[in-house]
N, C-alpha and C positions, 0 to 999 in steps of 0.2 A: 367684261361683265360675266362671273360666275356663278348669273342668276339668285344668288344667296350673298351677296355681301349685303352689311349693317349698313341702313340708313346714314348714320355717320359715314361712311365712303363715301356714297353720294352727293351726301351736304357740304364735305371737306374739297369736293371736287370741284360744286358748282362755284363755292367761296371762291377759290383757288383761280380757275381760269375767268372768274368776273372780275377777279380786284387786277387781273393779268393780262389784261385787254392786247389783241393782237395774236396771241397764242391760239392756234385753232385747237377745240378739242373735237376728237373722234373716239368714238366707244365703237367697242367691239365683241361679239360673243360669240359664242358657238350654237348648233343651228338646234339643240337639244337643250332642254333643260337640266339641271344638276339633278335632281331628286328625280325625274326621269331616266336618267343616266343610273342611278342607281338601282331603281326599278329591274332595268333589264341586265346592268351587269353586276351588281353587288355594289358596297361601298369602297370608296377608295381605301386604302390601305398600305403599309410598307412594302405588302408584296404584289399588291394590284396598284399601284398611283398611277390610277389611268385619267384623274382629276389635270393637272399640270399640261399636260399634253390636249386633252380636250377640249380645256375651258382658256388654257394663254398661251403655249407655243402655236398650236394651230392658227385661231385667230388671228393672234397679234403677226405671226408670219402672212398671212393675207393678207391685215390691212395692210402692212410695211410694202409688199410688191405694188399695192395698188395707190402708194402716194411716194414710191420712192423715187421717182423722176420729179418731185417738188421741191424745196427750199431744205428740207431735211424733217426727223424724225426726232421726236423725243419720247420714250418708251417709258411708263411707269409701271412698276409688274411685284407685287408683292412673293413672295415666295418662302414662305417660314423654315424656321431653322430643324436642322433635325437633333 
């Protein structure tokens, strides 16, 4: 969760894992908000993409140590093209 996705994320999520019963979901974010993040270091950028790293490798690397002794892991991670 990087604080700033569209409703639609959200809604396309909860659809997803309720018609998919059995699949646990876990949301994850980072311990700052985005427009916070910005606040103090500027906006992300091609030569600052300090976004990617804060808001989903970090997290997502956390939660993955802290369930990866269970049944497995499946990762959804948007990531736009350049």
């Amino acid at each position: 969760n990087t604080t700033i996705e569209y409703p639609d994320t959200h809604n396309y999520m909860d659809r997803f894992f309720g018609n998919n019963g059995g699949i646990p979901l876990r949301e994850n974010s980072s311990d700052q908000a985005f427009l916070e993040m910005c606040k103090l270091i500027g906006p992300p950028s091609m030569l600052n993409a300090w976004c990617c790293s804060v808001f989903k490798a970090s997290p997502i690397s956390r939660l993955i140590n802290e369930v990866k002794g269970e049944e497995g892991v499946i990762s959804f991670e948007g990531v736009r093209r350049r």
